[in-house]
N, C-alpha and C positions, 0 to 999 in steps of 0.2 A: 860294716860295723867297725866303730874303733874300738884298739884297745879298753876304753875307761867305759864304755857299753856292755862287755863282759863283766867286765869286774864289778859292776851293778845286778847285772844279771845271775851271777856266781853269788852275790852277798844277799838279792833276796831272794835265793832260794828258789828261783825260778824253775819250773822241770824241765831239763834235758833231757832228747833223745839221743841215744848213743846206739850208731848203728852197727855197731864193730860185733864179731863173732861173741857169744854168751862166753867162751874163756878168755878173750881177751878181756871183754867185761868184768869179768873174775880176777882177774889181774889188778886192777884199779879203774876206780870211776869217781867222777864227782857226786860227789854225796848225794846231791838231790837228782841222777841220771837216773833214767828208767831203761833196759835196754829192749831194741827192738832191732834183731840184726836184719839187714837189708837178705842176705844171701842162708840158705840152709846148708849143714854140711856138705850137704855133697854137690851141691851148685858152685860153694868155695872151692871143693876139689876139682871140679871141672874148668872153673875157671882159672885155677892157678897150673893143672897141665897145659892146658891151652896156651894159655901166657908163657910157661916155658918152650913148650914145642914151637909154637906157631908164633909165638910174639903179641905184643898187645891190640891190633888187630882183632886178629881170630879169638881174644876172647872177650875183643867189646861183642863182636859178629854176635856170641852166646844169647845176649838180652840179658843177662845179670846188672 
């Protein structure tokens, strides 16, 4: 998509999914976003020690 695709998309209101954790949702979203995180808290925490321990690898390996 280009840029001015968005910006059509953004002005009419069109619904976004935002897959981001529900507080980063809470932090800020586009107005007309609906959120639907990909991962549940503790699938993020799994995959973020993983990621540190083991590297990005071992926590694609997860299936998250």
């Amino acid at each position: 998509m280009m840029p001015a695709d968005f910006k059509t998309l953004f002005i009419s209101n069109t619904p976004l999914i935002d897959v981001r954790a529900a507080v980063e949702f809470a932090q800020g979203a586009f107005p007309s976003a609906i959120n639907l995180p990909i991962l549940n808290d503790n699938e993020r925490h799994a995959v973020g020690i993983s990621y540190k321990q083991d590297g990005a690898d071992a926590a694609e390996r997860l299936g998250h």
